[in-house]
GUVEX-877571 format. One record per atom (N, C-alpha, C): residue in one letter; x negated, y, z negated. Coordinates in steps of 0.1 Angstrom, whole numbers, plus 5000, padded with zeros to 4 digits. Atoms other than C-alpha are relative to their C-alpha. Example, Ala and Ser with C-alpha at 12.3 -4.5 7.8 and 13.67 -1.06 7.14 Angstrom:
<nodes>
A499149885000 A487749554922 A499150125000 S500949895000 S486349894929 S500850114992 
</nodes>
This chain:
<nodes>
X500250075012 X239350888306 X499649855003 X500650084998 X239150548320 X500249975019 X499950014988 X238550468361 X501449955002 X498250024989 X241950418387 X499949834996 X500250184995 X240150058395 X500549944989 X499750125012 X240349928360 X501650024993 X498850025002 X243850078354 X500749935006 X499250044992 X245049908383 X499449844997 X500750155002 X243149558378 X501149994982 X499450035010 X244949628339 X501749955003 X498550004992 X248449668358 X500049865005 X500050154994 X247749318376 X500049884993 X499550115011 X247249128346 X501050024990 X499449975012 X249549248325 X501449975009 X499149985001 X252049148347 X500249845010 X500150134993 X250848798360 X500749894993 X499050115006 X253148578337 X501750025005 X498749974993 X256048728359 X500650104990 X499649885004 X256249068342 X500750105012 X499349934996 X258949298354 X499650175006 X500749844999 X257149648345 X498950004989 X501249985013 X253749698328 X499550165000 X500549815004 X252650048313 X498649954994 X501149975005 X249250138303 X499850134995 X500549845006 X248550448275 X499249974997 X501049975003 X245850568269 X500250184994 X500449885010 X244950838240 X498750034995 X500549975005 X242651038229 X499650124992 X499749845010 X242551288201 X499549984988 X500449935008 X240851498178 X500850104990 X498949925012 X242151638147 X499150094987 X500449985012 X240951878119 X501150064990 X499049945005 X242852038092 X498850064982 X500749995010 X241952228062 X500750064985 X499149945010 X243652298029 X499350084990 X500149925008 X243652598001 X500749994991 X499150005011 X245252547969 X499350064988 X500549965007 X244652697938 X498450094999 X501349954999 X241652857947 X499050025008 X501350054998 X239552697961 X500649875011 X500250084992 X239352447994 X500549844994 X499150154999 X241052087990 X499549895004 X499950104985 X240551928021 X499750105012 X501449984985 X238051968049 X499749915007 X500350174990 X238451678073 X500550075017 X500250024982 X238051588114 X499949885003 X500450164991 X238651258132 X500550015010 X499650034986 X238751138161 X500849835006 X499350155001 X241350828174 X500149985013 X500150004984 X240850688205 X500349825003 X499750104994 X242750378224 X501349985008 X498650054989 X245350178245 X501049924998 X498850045002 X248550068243 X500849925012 X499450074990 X250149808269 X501149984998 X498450075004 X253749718273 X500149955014 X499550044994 X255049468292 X501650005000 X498650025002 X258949408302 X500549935007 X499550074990 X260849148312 X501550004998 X498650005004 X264749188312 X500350114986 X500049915011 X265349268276 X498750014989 X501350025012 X262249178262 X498850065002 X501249964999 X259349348256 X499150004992 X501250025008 X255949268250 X498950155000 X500849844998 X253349508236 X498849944991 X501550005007 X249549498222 X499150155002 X501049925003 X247549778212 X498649995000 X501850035005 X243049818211 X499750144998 X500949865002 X240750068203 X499149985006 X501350044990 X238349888227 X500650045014 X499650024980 X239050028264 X498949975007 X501150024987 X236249898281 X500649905003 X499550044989 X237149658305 X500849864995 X499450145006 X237749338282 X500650044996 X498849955010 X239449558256 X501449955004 X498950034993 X241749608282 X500649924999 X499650114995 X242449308299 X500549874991 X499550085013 X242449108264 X501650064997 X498949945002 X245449358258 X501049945008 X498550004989 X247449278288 X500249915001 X499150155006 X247848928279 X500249954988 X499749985013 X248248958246 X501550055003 X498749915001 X251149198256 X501249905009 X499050064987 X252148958287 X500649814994 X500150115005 X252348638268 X501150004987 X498849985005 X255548768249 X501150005008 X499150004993 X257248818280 X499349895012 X500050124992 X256448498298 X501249985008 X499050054992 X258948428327 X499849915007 X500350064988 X259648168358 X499850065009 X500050014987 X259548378380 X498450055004 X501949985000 X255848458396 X499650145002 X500649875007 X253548718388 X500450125013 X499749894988 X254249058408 X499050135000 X500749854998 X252049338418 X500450154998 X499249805002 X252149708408 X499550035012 X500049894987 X252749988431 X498850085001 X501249935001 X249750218444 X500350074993 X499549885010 X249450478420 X499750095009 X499549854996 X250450798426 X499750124992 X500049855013 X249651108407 X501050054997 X498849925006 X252151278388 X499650124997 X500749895004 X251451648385 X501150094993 X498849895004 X253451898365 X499550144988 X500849905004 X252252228352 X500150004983 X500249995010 X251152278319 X501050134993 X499449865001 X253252488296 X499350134994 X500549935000 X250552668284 X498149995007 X501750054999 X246752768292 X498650014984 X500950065007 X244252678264 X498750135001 X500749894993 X242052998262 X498449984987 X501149985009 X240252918227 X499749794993 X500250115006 X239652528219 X500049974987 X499749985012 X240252438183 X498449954996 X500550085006 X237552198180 X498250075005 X500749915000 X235152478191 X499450084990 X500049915005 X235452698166 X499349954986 X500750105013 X233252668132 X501550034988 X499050035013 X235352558102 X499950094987 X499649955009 X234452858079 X500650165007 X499149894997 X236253098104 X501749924993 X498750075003 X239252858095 X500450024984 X500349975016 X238452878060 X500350124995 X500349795002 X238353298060 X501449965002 X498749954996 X241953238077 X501049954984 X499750045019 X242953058040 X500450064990 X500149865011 X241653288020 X500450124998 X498749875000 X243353578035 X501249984995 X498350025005 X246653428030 X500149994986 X499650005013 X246053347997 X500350114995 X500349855006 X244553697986 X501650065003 X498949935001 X247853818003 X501450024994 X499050085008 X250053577987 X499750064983 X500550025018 X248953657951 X500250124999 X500049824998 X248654047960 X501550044994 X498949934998 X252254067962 X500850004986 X499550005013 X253453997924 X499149944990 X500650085011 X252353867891 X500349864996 X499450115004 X254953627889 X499849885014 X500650134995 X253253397919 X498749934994 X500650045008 X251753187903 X499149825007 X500650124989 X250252897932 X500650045011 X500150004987 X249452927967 X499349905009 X499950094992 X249152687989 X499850055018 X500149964985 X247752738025 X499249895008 X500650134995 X246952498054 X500050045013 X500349984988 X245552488085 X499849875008 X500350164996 X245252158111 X500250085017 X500249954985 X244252188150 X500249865009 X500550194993 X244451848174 X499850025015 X500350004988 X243551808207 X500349855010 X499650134994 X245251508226 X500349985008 X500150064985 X244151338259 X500749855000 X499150134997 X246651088272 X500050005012 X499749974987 X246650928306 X501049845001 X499150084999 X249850708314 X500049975014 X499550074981 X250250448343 X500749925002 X499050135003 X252750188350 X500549945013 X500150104989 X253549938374 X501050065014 X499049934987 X256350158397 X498850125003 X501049904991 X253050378407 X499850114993 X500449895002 X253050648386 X498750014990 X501649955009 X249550778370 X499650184999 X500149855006 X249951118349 X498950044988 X501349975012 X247151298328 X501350114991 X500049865009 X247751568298 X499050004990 X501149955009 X245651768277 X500850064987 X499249935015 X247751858241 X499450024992 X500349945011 X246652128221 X500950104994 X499249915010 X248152238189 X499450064988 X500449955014 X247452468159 X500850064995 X499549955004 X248852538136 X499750044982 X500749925008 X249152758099 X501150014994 X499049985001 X251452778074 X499550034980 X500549935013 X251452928035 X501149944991 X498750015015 X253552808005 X499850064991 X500449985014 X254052967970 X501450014993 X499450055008 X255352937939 X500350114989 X499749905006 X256953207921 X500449934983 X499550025011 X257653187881 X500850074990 X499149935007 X260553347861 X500749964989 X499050065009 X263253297837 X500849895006 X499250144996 X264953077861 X499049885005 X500950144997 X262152837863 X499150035014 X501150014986 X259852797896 X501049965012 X499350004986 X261052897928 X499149995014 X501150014986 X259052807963 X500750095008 X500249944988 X258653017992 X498749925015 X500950084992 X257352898024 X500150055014 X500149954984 X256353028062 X499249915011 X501150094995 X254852828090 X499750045013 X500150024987 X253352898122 X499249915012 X500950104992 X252652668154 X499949995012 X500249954982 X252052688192 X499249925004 X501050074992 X250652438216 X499050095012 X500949914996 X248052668226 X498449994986 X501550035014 X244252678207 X500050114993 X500449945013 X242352868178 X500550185006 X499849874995 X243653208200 X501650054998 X499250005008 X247253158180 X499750174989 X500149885010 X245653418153 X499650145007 X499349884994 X245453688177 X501050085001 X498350004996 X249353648184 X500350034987 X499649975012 X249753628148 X499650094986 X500849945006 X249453828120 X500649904984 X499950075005 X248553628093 X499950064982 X499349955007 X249253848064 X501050024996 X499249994998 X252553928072 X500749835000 X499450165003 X252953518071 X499649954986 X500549995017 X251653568034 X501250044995 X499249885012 X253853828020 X501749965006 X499150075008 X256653648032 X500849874996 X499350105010 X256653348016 X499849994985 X499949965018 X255853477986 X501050084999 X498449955001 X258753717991 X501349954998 X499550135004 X260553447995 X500449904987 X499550015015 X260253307962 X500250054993 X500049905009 X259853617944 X501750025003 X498549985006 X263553687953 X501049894994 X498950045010 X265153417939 X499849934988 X499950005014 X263753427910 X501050064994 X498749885008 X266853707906 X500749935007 X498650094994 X269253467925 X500649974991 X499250115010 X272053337911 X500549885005 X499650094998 X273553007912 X500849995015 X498949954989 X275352937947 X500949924994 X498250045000 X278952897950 X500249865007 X499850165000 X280652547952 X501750025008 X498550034993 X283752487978 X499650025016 X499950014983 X284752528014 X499750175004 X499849874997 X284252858030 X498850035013 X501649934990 X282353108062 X498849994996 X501249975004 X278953038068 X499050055007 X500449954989 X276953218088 X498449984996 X501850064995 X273453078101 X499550095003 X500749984993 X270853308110 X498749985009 X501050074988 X268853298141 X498449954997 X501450135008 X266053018141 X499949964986 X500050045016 X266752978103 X500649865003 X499450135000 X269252698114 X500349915006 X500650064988 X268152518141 X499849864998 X499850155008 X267352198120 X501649955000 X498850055005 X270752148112 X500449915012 X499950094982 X271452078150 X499649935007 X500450074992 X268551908158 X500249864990 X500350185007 X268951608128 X501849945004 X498650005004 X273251658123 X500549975019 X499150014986 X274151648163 X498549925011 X500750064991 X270451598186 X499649874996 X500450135002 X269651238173 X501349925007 X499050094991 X273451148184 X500149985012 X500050004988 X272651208218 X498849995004 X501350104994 X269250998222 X501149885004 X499150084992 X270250748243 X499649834992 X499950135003 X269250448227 X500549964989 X499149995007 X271050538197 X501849995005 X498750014997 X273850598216 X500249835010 X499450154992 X273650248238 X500049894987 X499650035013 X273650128199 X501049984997 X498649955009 X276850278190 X499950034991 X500449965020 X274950368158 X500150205010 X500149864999 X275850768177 X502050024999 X498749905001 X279150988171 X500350045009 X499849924992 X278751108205 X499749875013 X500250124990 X278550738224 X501649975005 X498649974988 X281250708255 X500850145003 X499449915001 X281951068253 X499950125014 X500449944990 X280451188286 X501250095008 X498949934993 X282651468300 X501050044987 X498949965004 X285051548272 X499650114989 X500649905011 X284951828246 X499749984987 X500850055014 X282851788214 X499350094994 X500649885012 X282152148202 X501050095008 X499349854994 X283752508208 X499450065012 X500449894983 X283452668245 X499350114994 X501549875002 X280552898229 X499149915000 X501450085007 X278152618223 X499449965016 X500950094988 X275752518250 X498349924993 X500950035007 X273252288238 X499149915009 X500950044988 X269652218254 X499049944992 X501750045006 X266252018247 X499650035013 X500649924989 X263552188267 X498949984996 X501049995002 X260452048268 X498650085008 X500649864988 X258952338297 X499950104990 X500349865012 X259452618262 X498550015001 X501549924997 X256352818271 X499650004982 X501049995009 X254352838237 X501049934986 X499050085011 X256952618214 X499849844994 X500850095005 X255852348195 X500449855003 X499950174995 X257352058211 X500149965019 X500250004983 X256252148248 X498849915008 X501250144995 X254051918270 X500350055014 X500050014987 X253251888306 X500649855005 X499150154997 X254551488308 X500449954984 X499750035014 X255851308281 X499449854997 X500750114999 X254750968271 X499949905009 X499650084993 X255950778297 X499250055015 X500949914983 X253951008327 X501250065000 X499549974995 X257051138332 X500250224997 X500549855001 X256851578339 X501350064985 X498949925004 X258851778313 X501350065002 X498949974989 X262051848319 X501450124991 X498949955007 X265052108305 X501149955003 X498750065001 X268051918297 X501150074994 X498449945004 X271752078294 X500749864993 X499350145006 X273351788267 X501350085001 X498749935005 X276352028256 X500150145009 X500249914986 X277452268285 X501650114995 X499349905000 X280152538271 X500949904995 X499750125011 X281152228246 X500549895004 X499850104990 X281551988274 X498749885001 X500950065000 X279351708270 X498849975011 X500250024985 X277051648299 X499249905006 X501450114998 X273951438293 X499949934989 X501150055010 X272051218269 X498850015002 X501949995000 X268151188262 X499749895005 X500350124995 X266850928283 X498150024996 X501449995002 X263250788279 X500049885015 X499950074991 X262150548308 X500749824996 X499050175002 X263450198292 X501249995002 X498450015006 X266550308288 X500950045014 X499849894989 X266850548319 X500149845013 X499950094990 X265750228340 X501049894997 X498650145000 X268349938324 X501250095009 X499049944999 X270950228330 X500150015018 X500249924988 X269650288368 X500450155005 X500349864995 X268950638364 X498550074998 X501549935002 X265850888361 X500250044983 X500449965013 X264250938332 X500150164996 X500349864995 X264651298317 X498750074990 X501549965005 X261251318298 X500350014987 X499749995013 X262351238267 X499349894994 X500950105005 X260050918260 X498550054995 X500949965011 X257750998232 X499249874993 X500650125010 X255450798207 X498850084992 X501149955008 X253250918175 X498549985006 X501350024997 X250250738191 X500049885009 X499750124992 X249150438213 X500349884990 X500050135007 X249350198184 X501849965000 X498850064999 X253250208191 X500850065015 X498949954988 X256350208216 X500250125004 X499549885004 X257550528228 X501549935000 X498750005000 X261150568225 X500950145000 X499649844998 X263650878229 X500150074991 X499949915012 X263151168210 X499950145007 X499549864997 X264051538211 X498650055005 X500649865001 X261751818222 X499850144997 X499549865009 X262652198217 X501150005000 X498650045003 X266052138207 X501050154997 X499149915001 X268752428207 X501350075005 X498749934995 X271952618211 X499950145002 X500449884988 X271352878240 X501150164989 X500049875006 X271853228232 X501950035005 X498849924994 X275653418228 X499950165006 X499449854995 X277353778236 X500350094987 X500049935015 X277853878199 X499350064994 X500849955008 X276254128181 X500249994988 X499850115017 X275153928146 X499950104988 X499549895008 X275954288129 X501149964999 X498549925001 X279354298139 X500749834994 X500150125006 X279253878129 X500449994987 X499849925017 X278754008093 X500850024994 X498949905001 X281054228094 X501649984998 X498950054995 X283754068106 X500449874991 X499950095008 X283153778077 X500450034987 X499649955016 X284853898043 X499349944994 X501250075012 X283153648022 X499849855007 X500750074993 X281053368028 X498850014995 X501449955004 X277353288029 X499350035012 X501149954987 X274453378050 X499249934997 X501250075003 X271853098051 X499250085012 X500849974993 X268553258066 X498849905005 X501250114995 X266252928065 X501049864991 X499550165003 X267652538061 X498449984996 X501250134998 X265452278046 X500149875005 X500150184998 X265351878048 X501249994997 X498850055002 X268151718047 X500249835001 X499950135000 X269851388051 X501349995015 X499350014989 X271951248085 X500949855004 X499050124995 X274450958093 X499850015012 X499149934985 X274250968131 X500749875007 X498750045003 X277050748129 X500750085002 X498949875006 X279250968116 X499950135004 X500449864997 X277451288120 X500150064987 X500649955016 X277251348082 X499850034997 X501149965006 X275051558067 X500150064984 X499749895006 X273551738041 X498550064998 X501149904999 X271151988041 X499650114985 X500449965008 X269252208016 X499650145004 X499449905001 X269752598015 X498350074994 X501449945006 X265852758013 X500250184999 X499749905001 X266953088019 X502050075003 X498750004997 X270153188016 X501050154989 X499349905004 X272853508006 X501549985003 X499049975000 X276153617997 X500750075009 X499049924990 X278753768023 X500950064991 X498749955003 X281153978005 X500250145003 X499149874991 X283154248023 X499950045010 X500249994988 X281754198051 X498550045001 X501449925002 X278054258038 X499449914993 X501050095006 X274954028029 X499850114989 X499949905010 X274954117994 X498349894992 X501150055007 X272853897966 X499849845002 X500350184998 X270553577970 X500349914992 X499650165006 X271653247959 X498949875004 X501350115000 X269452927952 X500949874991 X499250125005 X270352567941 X501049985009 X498850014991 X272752517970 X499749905017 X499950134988 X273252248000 X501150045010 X498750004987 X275252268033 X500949855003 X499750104998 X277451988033 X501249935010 X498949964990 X279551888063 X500249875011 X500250034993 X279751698096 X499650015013 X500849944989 X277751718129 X501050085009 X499150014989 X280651698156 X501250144993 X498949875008 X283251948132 X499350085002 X500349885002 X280752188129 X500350075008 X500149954987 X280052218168 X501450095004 X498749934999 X283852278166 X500350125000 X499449895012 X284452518140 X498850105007 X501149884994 X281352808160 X501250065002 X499149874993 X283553108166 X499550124999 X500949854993 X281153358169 X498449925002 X501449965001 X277553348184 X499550085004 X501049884991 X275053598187 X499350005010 X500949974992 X272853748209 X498749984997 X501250015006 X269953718190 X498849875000 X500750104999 X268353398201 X498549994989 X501349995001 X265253298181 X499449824996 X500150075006 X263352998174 X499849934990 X500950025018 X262352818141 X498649975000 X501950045005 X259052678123 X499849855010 X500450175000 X257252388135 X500749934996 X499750135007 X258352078126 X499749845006 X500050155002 X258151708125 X501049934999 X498450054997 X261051508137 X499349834995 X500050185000 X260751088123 X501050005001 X498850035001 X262450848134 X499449875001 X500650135000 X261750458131 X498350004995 X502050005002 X258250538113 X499450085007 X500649924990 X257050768141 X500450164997 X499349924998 X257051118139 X499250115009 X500849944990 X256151378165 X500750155001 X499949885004 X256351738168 X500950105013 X498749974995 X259751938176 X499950114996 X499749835003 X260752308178 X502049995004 X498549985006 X264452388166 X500250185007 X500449925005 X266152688172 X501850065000 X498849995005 X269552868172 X500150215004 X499749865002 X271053238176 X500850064983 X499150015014 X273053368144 X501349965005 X498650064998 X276153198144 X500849964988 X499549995013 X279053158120 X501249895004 X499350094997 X280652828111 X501550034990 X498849975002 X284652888104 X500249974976 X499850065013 X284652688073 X498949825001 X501350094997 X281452448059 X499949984984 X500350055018 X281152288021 X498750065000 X501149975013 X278852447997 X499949974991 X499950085012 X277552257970 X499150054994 X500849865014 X276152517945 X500249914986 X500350095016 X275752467907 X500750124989 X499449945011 X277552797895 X501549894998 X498250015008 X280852727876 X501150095008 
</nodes>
């Protein structure tokens, strides 16, 4: 993307006012996306965003300037722009030779997105819809979208390291909107894989029609959920979110050198039930928050935070990793070059149990069975939450009986981890998603086996 020489000449000024550590990103990425609503096509766009991002550091301070000019002034205008925040006495210091950083990609790239013409993309739309609409009378809006990106980053920084990657994602996802006596109910499916336009081979994209129109269509016959304390049993990849907003944000490290985390000075002691092992893994082969480095250059890495409910790690990114004097574990992220990175999750979850999520069921007299969380809200402070109930059923007698709608999970992060006394075998991941955090948001895969929390507020709306 841009020559060694001029990264390294950027490195030299950027760190001639007696800078400590200077970084240089560099991005470049392509994006299309296309939407189906009502009928008929929406949105039909493609851009392309291309620049560099400097950070200097001195102690605690750090300077930073962004351009969309990298040619050689761009640069160099940058790196005192960025160095001229962190002004010090002491005199200017040289970076280290660079080095390559190599680390294998987690997937191979077989169909390019930005290849492919935009009315195969379009055909993929229109099927969903047709399939969506097929399936009752009472859908009444369909909603279908498609978006592809392709993003070259090459990271270098004053301790020597200089890492490339190539990130490609696509992804596909269908909403609809059922209509009944009880008013309008949504349904929704999504699929996403850092891998290219060779996704819809893998998938069958019918079958991601019919059901999220199924989806709505049943609870239009739902009833109200139930309101109190009681068993609730999560199933697999349905509730994966809950974990990564309610517990993985408390164990980013810069939250926790904050004390704005629930799980800060806790290193070594127990903070969930000896079933829980809980991992971010940004190496997950075809999962939507996988990379070969992360923003920092530094390679992908699978992290054990929660080890048989023994604490073990935090998320480090390199700012944080280096005050601390340890290694980074590839958790430094950033939406684009126009900002910082800082630590953020990757594929976030709680490793698979020994339970068969039949006999889970079974063994639960009454209770609910949420199959999919939505959005929610999080203290990570406290560990607070509350979450929103997209798909979700009755337990009674030991048997998923009828759907319920209008209902919230309401609880705390650190109790819940407690209260697990059964998990399954059944590992699976969730949907895509979009983790913000300070304005930024970047793309995270959740996931979870079925598991059943002892006792968890439900805040329904029957009587």
């Amino acid at each position: 993307m841009i020559e060694r020489n001029l990264i390294e000449k950027t490195l030299t000024e950027a760190l001639k006012t007696g800078g400590e550590f200077a970084e240089v990103f560099v991005e470049d990425k392509r994006a299309s996306s296309a939407m189906f609503d009502d009928g008929k096509v929406e949105e039909l766009s493609s851009g392309r965003d291309r620049g560099a991002g400097i950070r200097v550091v001195v102690g605690e301070t750090t300077g930073f300037a962004h351009t969309a000019d990298i040619s050689e002034e761009g640069l160099l205008t940058a790196a005192r722009a960025a160095a001229s925040a962190t002004r010090s006495a002491g005199a200017g210091s040289h970076p280290k030779p660079l080095e390559v950083v190599t680390a294998p990609s987690p997937n191979i790239v077989e169909i390019f997105p930005e290849l492919v013409e935009k009315r195969r993309k379009v055909a993929l739309l229109t099927q969903a819809d047709e399939i969506a609409r097929s399936q009752g009378a009472a859908i009444t809006q369909v909603s279908a979208r498609y978006g592809d990106s392709r993003r070259k980053i090459l990271v270098a920084n004053s301790d020597g390291v200089f890492a490339t990657d190539d990130q490609v994602r696509t992804l596909f996802s269908v909403s609809c909107v059922a209509t009944g006596d009880t008013g309008m109910q949504t349904g929704r499916e999504s699929i996403g894989r850092p891998i290219g336009f060779e996704l819809f081979d893998e998938v069958d994209i019918e079958d991601l029609a019919q059901r999220a129109a199924q989806r709505a269509l049943i609870k239009l016959n739902a009833r109200p959920a139930p309101s109190g304390t009681m068993p609730v049993v999560i199933g697999s990849g349905g509730g994966g979110v809950l974990f990564h907003e309610a517990c993985g944000h408390g164990l980013e490290a810069d939250l926790v050198n904050k004390q704005a985390s629930v799980f800060a000075g806790k290193i070594g002691e127990t903070v969930a039930s000896e079933l829980v092992t809980l991992i971010d893994d940004g190496t997950m082969s075809h999962e939507w928050g996988a990379f070969a480095i992360d923003d920092e250059g530094r390679p992908a890495q699978r992290n054990v935070l929660i080890e048989n409910g023994v604490l073990i790690d935090y998320m480090w990114d390199g700012l944080r990793s280096r005050n601390d004097g340890r290694s980074s574990s590839g958790n430094g992220r950033r939406q684009n070059y126009q900002v910082l990175p800082m630590v953020r999750m990757t594929n976030t979850y709680i490793a698979n149990g020994e339970t068969n999520p039949k006999d889970i069921i079974e063994d639960t007299a009454e209770g609910v069975y949420v199959a999919h969380l939505g959005g929610g809200q999080v203290n990570t402070a406290t560990g607070d939450f509350v979450f929103g109930m997209t798909e979700a059923y009755l337990i009674e007698n030991g048997e998923i009986t009828e759907p319920i709608r209008e209902g919230n999970l309401i609880g705390n992060g650190p109790e819940v981890l407690n209260r697990i006394d059964a998990l399954g075998n059944d590992f699976d991941m969730g949907s895509p998603g979009t983790c913000g955090k300070d304005g930024q948001g970047v793309p995270v895969g959740d996931g979870t086996p079925t598991l059943r929390v002892t006792s968890l507020t439900v805040g329904g709306t029957a009587g």
